[in-house]
ZABA-147228 format. One record per residue (C-alpha): residue number from 1; z, x, y; residue in three letters. Coordinates in nm, 4 decimals. Layout:
N
R     n         pz         px         py   res
R   NUM          Z          X          Y   ALA
...
//
This chain:
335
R     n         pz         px         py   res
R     1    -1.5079    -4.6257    -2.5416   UNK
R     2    -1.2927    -4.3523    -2.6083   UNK
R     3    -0.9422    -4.3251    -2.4916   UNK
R     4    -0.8957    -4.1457    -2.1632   UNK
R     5    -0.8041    -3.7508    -2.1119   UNK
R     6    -0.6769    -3.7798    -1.7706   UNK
R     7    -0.6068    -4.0921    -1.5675   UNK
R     8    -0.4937    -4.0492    -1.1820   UNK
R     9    -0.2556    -4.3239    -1.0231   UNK
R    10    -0.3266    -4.3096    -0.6345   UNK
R    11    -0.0072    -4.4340    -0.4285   UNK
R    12     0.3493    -4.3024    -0.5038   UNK
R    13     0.5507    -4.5910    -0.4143   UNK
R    14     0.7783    -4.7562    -0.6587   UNK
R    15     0.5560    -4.9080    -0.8715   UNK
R    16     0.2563    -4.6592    -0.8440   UNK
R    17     0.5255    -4.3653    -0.9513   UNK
R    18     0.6570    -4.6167    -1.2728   UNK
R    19     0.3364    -4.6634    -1.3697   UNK
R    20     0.2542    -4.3266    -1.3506   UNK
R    21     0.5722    -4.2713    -1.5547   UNK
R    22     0.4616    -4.5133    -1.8152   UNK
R    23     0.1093    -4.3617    -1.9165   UNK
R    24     0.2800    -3.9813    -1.9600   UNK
R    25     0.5443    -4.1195    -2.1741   UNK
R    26     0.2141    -4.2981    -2.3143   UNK
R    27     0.1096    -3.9503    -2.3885   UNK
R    28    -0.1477    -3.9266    -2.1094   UNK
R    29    -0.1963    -3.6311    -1.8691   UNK
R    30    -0.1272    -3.7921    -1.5223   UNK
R    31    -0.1803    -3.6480    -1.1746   UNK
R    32    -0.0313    -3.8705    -0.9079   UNK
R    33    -0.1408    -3.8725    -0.5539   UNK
R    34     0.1405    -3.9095    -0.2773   UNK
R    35     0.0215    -3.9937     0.0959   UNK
R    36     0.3219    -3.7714     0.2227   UNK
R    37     0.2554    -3.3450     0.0804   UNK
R    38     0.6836    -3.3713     0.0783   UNK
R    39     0.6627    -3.6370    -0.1839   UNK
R    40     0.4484    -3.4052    -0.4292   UNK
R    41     0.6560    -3.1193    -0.4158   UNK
R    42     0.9302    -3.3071    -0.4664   UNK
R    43     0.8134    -3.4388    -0.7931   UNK
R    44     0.6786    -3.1646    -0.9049   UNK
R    45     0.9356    -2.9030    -0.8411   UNK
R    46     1.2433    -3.1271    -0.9067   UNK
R    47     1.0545    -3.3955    -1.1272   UNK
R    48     1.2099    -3.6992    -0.9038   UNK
R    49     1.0783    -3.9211    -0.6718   UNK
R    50     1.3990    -4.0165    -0.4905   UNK
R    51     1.2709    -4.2032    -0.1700   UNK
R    52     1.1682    -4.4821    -0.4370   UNK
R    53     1.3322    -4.4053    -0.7346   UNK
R    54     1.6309    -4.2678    -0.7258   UNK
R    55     1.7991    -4.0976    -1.0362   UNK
R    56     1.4992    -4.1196    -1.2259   UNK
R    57     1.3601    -3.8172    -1.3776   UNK
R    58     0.9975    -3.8049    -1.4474   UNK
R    59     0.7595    -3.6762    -1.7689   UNK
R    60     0.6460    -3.3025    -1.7215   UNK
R    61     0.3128    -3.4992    -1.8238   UNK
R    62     0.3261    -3.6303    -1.4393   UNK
R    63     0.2248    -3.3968    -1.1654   UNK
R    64     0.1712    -3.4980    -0.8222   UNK
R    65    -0.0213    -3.3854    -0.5569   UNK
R    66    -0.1158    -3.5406    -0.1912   UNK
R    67    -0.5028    -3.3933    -0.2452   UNK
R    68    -0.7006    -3.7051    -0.3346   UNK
R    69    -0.9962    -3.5275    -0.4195   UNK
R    70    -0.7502    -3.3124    -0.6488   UNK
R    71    -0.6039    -3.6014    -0.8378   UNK
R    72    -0.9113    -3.7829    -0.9173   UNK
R    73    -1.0908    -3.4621    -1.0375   UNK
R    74    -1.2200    -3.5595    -1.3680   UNK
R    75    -1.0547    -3.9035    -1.4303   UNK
R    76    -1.1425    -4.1483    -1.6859   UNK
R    77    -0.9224    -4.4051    -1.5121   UNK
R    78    -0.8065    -4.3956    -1.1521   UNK
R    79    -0.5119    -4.6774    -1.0624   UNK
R    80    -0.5118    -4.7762    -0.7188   UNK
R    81    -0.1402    -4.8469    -0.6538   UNK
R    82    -0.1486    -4.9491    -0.2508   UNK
R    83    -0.0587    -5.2583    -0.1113   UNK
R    84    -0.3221    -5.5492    -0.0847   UNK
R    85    -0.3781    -5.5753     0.2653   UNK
R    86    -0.4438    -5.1757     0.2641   UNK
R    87    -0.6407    -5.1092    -0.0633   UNK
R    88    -1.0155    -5.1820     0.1193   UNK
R    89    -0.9429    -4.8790     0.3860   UNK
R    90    -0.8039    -4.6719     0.1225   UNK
R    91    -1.0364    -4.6888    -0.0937   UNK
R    92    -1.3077    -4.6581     0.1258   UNK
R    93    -1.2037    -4.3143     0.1600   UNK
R    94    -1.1256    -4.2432    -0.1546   UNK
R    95    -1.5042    -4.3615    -0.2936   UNK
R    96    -1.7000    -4.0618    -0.2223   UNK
R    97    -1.4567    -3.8653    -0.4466   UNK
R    98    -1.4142    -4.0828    -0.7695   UNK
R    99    -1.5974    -3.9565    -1.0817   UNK
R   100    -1.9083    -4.1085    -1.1738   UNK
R   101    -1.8044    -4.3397    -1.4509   UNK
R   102    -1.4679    -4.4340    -1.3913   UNK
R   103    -1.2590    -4.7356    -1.4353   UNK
R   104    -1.0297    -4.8224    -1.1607   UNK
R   105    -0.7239    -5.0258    -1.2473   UNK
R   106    -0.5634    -5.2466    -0.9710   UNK
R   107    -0.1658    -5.2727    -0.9294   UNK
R   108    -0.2194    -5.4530    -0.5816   UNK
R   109    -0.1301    -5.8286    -0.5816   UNK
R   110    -0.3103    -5.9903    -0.3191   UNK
R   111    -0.5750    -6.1934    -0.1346   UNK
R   112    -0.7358    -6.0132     0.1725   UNK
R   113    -0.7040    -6.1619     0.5023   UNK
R   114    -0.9976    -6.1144     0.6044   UNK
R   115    -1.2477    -6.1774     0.3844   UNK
R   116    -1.0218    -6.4464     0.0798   UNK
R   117    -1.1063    -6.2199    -0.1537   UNK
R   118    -0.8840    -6.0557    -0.4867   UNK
R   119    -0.8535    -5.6838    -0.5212   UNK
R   120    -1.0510    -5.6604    -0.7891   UNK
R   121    -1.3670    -5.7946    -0.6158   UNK
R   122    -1.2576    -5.5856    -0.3202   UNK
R   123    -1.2839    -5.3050    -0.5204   UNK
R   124    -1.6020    -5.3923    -0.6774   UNK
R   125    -1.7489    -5.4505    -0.3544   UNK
R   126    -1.6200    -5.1183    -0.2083   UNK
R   127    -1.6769    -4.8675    -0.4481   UNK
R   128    -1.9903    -5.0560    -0.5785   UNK
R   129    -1.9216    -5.0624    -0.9259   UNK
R   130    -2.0010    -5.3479    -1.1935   UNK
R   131    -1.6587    -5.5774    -1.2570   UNK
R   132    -1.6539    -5.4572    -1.6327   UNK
R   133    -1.5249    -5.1677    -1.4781   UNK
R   134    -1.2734    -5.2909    -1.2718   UNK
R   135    -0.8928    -5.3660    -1.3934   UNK
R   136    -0.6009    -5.5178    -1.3648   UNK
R   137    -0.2715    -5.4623    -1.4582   UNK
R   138     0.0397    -5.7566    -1.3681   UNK
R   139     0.3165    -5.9439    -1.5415   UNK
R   140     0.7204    -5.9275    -1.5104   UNK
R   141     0.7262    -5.5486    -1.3706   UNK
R   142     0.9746    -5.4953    -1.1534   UNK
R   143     0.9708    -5.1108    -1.1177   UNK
R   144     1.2994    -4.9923    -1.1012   UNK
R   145     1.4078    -5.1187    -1.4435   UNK
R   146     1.0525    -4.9918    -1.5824   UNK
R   147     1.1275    -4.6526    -1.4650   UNK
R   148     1.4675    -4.7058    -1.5951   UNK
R   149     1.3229    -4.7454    -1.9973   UNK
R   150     1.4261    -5.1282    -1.9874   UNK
R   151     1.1595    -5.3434    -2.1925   UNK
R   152     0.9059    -5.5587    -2.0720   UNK
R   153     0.5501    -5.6839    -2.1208   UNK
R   154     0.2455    -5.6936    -1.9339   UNK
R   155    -0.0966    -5.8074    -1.8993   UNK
R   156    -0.4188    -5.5917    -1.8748   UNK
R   157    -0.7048    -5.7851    -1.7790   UNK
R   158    -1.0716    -5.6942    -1.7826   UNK
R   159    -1.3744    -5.8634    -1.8170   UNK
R   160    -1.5206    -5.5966    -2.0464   UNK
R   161    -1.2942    -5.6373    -2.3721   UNK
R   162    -1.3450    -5.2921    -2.4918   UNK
R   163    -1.2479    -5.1300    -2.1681   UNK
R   164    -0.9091    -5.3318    -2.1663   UNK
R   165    -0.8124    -5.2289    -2.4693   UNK
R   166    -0.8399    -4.8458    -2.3872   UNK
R   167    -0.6385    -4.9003    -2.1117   UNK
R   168    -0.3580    -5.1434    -2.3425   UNK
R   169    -0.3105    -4.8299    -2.5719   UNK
R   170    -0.3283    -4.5820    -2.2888   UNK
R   171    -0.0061    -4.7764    -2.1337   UNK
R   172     0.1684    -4.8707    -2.4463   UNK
R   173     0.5112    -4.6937    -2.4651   UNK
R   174     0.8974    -4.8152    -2.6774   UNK
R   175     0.9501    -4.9699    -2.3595   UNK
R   176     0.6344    -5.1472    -2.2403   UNK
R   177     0.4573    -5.3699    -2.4340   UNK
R   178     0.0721    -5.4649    -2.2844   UNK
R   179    -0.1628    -5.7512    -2.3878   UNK
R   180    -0.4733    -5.7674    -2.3059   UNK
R   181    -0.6942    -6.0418    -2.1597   UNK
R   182    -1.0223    -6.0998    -2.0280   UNK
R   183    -0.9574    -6.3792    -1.7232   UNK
R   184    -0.9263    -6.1664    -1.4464   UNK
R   185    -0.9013    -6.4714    -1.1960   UNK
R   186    -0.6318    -6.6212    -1.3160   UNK
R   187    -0.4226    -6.2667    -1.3825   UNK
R   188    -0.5132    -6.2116    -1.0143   UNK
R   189    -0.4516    -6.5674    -0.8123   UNK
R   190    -0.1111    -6.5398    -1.0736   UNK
R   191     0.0573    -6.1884    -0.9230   UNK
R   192    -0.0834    -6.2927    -0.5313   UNK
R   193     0.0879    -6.6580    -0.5513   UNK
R   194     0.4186    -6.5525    -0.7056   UNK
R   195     0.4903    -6.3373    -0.3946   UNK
R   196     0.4685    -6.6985    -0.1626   UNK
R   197     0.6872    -6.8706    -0.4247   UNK
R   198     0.9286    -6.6177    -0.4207   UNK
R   199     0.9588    -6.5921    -0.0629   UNK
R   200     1.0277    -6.9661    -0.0861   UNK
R   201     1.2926    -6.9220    -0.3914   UNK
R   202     1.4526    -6.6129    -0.1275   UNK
R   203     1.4564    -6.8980     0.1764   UNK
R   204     1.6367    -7.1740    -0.0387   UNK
R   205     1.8721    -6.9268    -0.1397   UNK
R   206     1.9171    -6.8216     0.2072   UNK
R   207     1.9692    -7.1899     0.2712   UNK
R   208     2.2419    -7.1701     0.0348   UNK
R   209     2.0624    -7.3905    -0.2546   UNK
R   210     2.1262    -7.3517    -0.6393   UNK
R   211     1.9668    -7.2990    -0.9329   UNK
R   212     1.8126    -7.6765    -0.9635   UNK
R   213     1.6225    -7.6218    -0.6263   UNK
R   214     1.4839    -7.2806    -0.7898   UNK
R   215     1.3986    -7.4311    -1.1061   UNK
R   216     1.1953    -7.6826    -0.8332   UNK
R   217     1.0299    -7.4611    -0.6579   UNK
R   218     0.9133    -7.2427    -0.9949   UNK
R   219     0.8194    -7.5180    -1.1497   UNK
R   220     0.6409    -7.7018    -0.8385   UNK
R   221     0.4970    -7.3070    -0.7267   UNK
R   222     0.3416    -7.2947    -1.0925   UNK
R   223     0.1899    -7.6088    -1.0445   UNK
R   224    -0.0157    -7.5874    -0.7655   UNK
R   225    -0.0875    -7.1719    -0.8285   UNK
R   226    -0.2625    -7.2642    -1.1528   UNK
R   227    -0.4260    -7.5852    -0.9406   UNK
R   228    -0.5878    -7.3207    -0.7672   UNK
R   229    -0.7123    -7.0525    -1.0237   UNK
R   230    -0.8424    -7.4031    -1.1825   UNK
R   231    -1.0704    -7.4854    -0.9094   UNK
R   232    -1.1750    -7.0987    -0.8722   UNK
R   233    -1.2836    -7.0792    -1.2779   UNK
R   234    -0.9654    -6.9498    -1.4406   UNK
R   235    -0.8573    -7.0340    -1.7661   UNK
R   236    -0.5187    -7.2868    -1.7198   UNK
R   237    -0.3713    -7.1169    -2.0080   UNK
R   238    -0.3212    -6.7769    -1.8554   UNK
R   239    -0.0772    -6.9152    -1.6002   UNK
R   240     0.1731    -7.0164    -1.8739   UNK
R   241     0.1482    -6.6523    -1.9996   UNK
R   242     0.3115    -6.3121    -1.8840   UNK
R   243     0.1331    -6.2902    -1.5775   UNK
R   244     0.1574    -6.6200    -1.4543   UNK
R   245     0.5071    -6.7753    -1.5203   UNK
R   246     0.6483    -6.4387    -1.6396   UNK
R   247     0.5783    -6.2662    -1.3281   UNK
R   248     0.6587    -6.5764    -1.1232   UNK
R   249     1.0256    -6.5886    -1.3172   UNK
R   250     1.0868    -6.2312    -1.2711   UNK
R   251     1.0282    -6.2214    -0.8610   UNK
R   252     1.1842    -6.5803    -0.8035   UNK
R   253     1.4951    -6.5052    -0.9649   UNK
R   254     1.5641    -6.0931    -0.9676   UNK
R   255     1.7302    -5.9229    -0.6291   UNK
R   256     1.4971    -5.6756    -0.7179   UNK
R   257     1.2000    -5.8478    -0.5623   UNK
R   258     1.1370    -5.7396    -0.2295   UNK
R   259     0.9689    -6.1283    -0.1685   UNK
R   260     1.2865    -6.2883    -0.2830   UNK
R   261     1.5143    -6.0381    -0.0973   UNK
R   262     1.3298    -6.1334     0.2244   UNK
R   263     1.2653    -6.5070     0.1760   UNK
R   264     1.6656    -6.4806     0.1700   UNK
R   265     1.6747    -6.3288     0.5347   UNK
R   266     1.4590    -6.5481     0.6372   UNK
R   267     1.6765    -6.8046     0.4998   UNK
R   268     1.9755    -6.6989     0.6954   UNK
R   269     1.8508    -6.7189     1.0195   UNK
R   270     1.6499    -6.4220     1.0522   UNK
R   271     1.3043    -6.3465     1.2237   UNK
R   272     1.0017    -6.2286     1.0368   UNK
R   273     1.0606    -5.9059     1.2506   UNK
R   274     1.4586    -5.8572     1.1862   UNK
R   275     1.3945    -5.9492     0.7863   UNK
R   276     1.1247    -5.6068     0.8503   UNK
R   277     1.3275    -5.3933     0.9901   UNK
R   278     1.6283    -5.4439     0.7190   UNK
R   279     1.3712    -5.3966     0.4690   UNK
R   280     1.3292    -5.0771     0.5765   UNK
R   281     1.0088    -5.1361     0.7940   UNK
R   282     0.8144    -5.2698     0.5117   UNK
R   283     0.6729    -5.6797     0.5358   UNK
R   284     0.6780    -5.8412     0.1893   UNK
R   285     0.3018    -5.8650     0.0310   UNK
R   286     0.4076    -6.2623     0.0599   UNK
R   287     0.4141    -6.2899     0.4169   UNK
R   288     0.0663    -6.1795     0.4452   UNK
R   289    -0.0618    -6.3139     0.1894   UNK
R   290     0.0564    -6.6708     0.2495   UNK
R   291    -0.2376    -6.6837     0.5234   UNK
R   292    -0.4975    -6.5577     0.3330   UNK
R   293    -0.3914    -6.8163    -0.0307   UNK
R   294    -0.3567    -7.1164     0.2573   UNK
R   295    -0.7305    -7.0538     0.4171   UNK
R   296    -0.8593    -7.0172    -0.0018   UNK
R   297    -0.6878    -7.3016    -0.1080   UNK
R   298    -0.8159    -7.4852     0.2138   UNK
R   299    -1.1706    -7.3807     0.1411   UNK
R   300    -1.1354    -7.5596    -0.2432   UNK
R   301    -0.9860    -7.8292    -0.1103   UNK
R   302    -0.6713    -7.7111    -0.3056   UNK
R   303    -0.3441    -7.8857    -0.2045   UNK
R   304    -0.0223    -7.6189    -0.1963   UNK
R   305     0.2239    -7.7568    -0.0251   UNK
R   306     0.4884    -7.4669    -0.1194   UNK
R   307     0.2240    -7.2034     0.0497   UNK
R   308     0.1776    -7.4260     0.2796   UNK
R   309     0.5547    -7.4191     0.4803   UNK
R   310     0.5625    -7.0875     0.3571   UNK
R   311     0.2733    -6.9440     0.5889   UNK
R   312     0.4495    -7.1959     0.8721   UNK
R   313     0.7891    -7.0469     0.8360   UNK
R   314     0.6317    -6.7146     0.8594   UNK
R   315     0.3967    -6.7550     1.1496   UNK
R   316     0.4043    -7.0606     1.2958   UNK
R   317     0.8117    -7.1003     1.4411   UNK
R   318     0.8779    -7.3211     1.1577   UNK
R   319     1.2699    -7.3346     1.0459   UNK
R   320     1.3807    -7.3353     0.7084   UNK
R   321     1.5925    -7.6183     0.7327   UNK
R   322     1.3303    -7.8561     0.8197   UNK
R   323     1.0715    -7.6738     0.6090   UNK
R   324     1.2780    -7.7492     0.3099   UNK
R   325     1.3610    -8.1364     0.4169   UNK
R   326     0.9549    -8.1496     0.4873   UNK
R   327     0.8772    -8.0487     0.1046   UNK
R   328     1.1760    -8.3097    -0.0191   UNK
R   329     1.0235    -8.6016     0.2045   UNK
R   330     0.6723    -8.5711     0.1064   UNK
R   331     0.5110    -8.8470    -0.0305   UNK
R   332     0.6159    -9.0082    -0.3842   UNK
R   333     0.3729    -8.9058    -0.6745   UNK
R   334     0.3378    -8.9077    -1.0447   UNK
R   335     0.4227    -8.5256    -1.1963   UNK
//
């Protein structure tokens, strides 16, 4: 498989506009898609993107445009950067546009609510293409200090071996090192489950806790994430790698995360809705996603407890104060 010629990114957020970043530094010509026509403009007349990163200046490699049909045109690789719970109806519009033998690469970290499934068989399902040419792309990437040249490492998982590593040395720049792997379920239950961990590493800070309850809580989160990749066929190795307890490390522990950031609210006495509106309108991918990882861990007959007071803290009126004396007073057990 030869390397690509022109890869689209579709979503202009943060981390669709790093990643975009990345693969022209990479050497790639990139056109990104923005939702909003003054985003585009914006980048490509002043070559910044300042509603999500701000004082970054971006590769003349990088155009933008809020034409879908446009920034697909001839793409090897198209990147779906949209949040979980939003990728299905996106890309059901987007489908009738993509190029006949393209590879779309995932940056959503999620489990649908409706249907328990991972973006990658969402996408499968939705633009009806084979999973050896599906995606994904997650580790310890929080996007400002990408964009900002800071080093890191990824994972880029495929089940076609090949394909991922066209995409490793179409994203490999000085500053971001990816490795490539081939168990796509574990990758993907990795970056949805860090997001409910982190929102419980945000509410124990909140609470006022140190760094022995987060150690806890990372160490108890990893546990019973990889307990459920286990039971749906993942390989227990992957969750001791970059995706797993990198990621999990990076969005537990960095103010940067927008799950830790509101876990924290929540931990200080504010509402799901007043935790939203500070953040700027937007609901961590964590909040929603605690549902839909409690009803698949449920239907495995998974125990989380973590995800668990999670969801109830979220939805169901529970306070964080008990919540966290509920997870101390559970039962006695061997590690």
């Amino acid at each position: 498989m030869a390397q690509p010629e022109r890869i689209a990114v579709l979503g202009a957020g943060s981390w669709g506009t790093t990643f975009a970043k990345v693969l022209a530094d990479a050497g790639n010509d990139v056109c990104l898609w923005a939702r909003r026509p003054q985003v585009a403009a914006e980048i490509n007349e002043t070559r910044r993107n300042d509603s999500y990163l701000p004082g970054i200046t971006l590769p003349e490699r990088l155009r933008a445009t809020d034409d879908a049909a446009e920034a697909v045109h001839a793409a090897e690789f198209a990147v779906l950067a949209v949040p979980s719970q939003t990728l299905r109806e996106n890309l059901a519009g987007w489908q009738p546009l993509l190029p006949q033998d393209v590879t779309l690469v995932s940056l959503a970290k999620g489990v649908e609510l409706s249907t328990l499934k991972r973006m990658s068989q969402v996408i499968g399902e939705v633009a009806d293409v084979p999973v050896e040419r599906v995606a994904v792309v997650s580790g310890p990437n929080l996007a400002k200090e990408i964009a900002a040249g800071q080093p890191t490492a990824t994972v880029v998982a495929c089940s076609d071996e090949e394909r991922a590593v066209v995409l490793q040395k179409a994203c490999f720049t000085r500053y971001f090192r990816p490795y490539t792997n081939t168990d796509l379920v574990g990758i993907e239950i990795s970056g949805a489950c860090k997001n409910v961990i982190a929102l419980a590493c945000g509410i124990a800070a909140g609470l006022g806790f140190g760094h022995n309850t987060m150690s806890s809580l990372i160490t108890r989160g990893l546990a019973e994430t990889t307990r459920l990749g286990v039971a749906l066929g993942a390989d227990p190795m992957t969750f001791a790698g970059l995706a797993g307890l990198g990621d999990l490390v990076a969005t537990c522990a960095s103010p940067l995360s927008r799950n830790r950031t509101f876990g924290e609210r929540l931990g200080r006495g504010e509402t799901v809705a007043q935790a939203q509106e500070a953040a700027h309108g937007q609901v961590s991918e964590g909040v929603k996603s605690c549902s839909s990882i409690r009803q698949l861990a449920a239907r495995h007959g998974v125990e989380m407890p973590i995800t668990d007071v999670v969801h109830r803290v979220c939805h169901e009126g529970l306070e964080p104060g008990p919540a966290a004396a509920e997870l101390l007073g559970r039962e006695r057990k061997a590690e």
